[in-house]
N, CA, C and O of each residue as an XYZ file, in Angstrom:
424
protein
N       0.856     -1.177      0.000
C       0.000      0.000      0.000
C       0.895      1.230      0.000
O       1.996      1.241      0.551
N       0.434      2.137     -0.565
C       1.215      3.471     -0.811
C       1.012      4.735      0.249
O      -0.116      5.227      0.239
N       1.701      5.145      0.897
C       1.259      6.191      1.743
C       2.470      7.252      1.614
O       3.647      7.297      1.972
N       1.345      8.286      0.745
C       2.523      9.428      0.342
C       2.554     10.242      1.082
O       1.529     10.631      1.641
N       3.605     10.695      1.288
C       3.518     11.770      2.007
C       3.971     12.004      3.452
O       4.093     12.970      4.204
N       4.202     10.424      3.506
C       4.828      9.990      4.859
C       6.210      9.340      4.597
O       6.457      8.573      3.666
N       7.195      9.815      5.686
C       8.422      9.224      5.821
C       8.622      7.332      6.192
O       9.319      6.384      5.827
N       7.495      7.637      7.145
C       7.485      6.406      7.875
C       6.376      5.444      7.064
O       5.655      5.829      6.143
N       6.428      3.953      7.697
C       5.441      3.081      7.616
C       4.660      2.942      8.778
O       4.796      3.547      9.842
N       3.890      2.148      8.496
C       2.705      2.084      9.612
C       3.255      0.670     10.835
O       3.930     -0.226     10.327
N       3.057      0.608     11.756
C       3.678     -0.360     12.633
C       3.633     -1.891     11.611
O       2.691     -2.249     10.904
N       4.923     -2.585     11.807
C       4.577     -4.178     11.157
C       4.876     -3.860      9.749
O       4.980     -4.890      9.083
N       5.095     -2.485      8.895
C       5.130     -2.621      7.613
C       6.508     -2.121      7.572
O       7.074     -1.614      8.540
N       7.271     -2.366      5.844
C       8.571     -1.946      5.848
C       8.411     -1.365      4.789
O       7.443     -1.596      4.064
N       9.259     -0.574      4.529
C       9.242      0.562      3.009
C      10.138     -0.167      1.828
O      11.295     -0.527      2.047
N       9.524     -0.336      0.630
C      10.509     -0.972     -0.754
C      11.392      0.870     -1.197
O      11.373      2.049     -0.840
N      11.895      0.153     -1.954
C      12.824      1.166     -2.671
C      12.115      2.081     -3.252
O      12.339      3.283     -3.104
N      11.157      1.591     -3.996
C       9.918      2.810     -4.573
C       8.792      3.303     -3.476
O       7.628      3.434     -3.853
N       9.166      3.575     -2.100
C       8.501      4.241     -0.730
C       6.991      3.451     -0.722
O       6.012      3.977     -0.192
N       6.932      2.097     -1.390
C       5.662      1.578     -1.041
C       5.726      0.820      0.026
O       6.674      0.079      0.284
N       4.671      0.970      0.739
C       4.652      0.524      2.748
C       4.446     -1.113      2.286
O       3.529     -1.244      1.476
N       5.042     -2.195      2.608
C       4.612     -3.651      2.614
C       4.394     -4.550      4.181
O       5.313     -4.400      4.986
N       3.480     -5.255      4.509
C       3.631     -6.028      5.432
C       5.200     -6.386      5.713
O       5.971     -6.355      4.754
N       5.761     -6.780      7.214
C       7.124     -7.235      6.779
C       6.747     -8.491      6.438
O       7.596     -8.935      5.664
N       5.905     -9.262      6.635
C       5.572    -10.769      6.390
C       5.432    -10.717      4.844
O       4.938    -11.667      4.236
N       5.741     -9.935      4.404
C       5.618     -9.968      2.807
C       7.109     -9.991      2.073
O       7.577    -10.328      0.985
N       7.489     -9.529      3.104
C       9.296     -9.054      2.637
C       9.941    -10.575      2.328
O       9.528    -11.444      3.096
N      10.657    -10.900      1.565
C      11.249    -12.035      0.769
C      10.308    -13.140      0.906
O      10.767    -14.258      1.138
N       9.023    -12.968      0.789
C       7.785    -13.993      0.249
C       8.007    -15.064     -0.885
O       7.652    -16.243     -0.891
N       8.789    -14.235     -1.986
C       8.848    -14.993     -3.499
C       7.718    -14.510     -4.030
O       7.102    -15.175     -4.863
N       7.251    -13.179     -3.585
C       6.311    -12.602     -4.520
C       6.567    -11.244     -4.603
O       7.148    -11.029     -3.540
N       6.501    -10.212     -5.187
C       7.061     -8.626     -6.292
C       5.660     -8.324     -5.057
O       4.481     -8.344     -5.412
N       5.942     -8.156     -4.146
C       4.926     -7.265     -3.574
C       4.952     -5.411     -3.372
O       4.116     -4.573     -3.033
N       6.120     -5.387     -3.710
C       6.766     -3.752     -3.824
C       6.211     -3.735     -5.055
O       5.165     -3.093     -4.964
N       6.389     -4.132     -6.212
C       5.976     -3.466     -7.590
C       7.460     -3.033     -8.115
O       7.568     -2.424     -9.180
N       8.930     -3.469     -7.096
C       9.973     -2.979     -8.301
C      10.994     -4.320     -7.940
O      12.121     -4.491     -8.404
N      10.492     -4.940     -7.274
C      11.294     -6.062     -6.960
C      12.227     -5.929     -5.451
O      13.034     -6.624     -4.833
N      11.683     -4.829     -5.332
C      13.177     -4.475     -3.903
C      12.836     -5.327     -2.870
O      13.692     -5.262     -1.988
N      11.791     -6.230     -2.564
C      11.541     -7.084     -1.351
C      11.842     -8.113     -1.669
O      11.628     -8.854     -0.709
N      12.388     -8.869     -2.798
C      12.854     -9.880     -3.167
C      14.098     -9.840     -3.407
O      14.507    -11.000     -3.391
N      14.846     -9.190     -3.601
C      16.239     -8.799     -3.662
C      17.206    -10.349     -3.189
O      16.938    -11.079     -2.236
N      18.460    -10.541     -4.274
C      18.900    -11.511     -3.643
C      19.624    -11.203     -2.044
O      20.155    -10.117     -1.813
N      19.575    -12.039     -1.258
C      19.815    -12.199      0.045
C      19.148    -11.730      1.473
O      19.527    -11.630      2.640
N      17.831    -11.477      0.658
C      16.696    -10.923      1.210
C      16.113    -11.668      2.729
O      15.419    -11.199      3.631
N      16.757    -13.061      2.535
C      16.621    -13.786      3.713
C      17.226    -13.814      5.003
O      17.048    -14.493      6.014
N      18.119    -12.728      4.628
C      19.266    -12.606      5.329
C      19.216    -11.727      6.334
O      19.208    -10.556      5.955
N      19.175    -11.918      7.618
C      19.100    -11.161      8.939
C      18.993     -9.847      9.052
O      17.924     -9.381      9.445
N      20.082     -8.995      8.728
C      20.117     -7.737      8.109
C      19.696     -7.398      7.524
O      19.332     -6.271      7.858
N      19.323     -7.732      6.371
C      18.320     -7.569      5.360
C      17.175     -7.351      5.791
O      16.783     -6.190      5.677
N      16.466     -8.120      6.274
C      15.093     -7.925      7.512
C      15.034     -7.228      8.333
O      13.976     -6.881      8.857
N      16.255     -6.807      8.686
C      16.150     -5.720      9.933
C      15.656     -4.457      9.484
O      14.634     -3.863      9.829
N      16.827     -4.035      8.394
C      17.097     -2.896      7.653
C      16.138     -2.500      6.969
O      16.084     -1.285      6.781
N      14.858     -3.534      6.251
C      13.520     -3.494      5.991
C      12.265     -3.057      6.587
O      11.298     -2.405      6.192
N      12.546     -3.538      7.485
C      11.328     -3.569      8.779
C      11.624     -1.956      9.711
O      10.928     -1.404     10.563
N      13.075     -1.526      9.042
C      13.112      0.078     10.348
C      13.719     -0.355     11.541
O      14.080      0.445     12.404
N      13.862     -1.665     11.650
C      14.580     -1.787     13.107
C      15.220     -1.271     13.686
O      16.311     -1.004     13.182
N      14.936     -0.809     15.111
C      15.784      0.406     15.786
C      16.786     -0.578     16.951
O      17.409     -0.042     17.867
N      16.787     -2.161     16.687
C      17.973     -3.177     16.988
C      19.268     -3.266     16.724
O      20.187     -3.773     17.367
N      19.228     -2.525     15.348
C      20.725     -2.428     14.706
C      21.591     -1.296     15.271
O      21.346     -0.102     15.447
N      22.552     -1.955     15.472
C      23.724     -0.852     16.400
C      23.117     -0.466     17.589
O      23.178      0.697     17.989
N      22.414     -1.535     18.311
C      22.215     -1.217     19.537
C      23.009     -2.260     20.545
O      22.653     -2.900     21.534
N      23.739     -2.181     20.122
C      24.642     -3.379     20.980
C      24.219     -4.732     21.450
O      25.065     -5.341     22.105
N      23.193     -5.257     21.261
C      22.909     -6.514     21.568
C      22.759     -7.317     20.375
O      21.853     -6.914     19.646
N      23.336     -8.259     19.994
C      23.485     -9.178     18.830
C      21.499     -9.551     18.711
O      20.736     -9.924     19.602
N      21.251     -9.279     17.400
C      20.220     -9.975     17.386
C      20.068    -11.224     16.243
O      19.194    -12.090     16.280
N      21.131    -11.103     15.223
C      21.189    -12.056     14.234
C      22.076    -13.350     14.608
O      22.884    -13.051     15.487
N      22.137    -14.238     14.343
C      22.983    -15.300     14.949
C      24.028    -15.157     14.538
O      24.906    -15.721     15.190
N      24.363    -14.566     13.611
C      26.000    -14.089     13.408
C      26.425    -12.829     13.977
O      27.565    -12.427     13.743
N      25.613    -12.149     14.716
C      26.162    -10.851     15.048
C      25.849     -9.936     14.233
O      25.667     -8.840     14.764
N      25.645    -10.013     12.508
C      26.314     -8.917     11.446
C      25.294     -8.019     11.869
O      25.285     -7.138     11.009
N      24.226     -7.700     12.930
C      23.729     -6.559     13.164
C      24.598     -5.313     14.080
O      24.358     -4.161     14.441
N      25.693     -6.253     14.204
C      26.634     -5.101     15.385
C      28.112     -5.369     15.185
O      29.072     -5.475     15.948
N      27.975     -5.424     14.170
C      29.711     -5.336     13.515
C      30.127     -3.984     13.594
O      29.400     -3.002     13.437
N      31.634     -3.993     13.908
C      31.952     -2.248     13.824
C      32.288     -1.652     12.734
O      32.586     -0.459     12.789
N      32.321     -2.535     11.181
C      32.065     -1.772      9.842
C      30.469     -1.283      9.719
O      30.155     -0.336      8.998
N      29.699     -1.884     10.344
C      28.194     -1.010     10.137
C      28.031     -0.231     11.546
O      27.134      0.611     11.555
N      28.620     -0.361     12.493
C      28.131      0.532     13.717
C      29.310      1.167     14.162
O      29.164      1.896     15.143
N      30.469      1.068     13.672
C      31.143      1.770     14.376
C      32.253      1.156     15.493
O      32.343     -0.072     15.521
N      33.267      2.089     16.594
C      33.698      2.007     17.116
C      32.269      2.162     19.049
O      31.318      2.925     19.214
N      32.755      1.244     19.866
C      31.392      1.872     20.708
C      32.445      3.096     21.173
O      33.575      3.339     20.748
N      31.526      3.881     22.370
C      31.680      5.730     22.809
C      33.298      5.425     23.541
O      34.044      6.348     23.871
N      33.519      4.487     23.646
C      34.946      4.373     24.623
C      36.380      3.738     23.813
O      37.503      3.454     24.230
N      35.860      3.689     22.721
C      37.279      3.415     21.729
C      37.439      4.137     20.528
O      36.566      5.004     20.478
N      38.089      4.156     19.654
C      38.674      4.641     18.237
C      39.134      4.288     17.402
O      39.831      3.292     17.593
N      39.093      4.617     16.540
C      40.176      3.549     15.320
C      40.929      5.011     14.898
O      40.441      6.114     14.651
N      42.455      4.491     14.929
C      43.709      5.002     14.718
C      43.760      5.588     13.042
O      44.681      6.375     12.817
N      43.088      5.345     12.193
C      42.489      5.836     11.028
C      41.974      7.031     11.149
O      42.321      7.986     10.455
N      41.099      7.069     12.046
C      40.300      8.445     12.243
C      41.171      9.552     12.552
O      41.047     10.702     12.130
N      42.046      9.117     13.310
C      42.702     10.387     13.679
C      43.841     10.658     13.291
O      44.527     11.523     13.836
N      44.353      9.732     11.958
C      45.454     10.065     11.737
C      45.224      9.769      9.828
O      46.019      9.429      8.951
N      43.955     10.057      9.818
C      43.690     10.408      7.920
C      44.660      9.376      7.360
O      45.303      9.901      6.451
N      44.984      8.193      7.545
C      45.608      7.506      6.795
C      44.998      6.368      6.420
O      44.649      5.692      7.388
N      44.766      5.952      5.469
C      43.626      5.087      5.058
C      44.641      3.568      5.280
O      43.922      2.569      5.251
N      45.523      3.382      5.404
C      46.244      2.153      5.627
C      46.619      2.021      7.504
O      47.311      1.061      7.843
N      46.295      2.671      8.228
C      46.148      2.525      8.996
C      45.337      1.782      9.837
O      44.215      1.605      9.363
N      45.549      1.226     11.059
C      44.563      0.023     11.409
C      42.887      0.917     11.469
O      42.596      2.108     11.581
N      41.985     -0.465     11.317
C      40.768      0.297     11.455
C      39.989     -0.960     12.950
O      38.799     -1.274     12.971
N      40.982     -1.422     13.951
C      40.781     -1.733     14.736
C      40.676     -1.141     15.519
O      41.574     -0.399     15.915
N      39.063     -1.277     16.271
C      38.810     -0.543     17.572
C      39.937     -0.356     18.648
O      40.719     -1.242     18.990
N      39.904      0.956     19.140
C      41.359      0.243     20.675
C      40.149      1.312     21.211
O      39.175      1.861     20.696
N      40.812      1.279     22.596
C      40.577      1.552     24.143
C      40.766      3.067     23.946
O      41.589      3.404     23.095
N      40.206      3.878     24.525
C      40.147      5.004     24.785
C      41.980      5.132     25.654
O      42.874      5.579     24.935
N      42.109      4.988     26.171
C      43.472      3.993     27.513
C      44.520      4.028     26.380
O      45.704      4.231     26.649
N      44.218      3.888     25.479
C      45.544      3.898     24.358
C      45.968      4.469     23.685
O      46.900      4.326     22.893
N      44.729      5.882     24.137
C      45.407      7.549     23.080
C      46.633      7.818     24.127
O      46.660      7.519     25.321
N      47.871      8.613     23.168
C      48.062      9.378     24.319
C      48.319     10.884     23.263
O      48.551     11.973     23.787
């Protein structure tokens, strides 16, 4: 269903690529329920994928919700508020992009 004019979806629904609102129970069905294909997308089954569909406000909230974790990896969320990556602060793109400790600036 289409609801223009709105950013959001309605509780339980997720937005396709062309801003049409879908059930999430519709999301990787094996049926074009968006009208452009974006809910079928290959890897659509895939944890993240569902999250990122549905609006989930789970991702990068620090508690693993996918069985692999990939909802709280620190290439999609970041360093958490008490570490850094040595990249950031030193503009060098070959530099590590491993989290460290706040404890390890000096």
């Amino acid at each position: 269903q289409d609801y223009p004019g709105i950013c959001m979806c309605p509780e339980d629904h997720g937005k396709c690529d062309n801003n049409v609102c879908i059930p999430n129970d519709s999301f990787c069905d094996g049926n074009d329920d968006c009208g452009d294909g974006s809910d079928e997308k290959e890897g659509c089954n895939d944890c993240l994928a569902k999250m990122r569909f549905s609006g989930s406000k789970s991702i990068c909230d620090g508690i693993e919700d996918c069985p692999n974790g990939e909802d709280e990896t620190v290439e999609l969320c970041g360093c958490p508020s008490d570490h850094f990556h040595c990249s950031d602060l030193s503009n060098q793109a070959n530099d590590t992009n491993i989290c460290q400790p706040m404890e390890r600036l000096c």
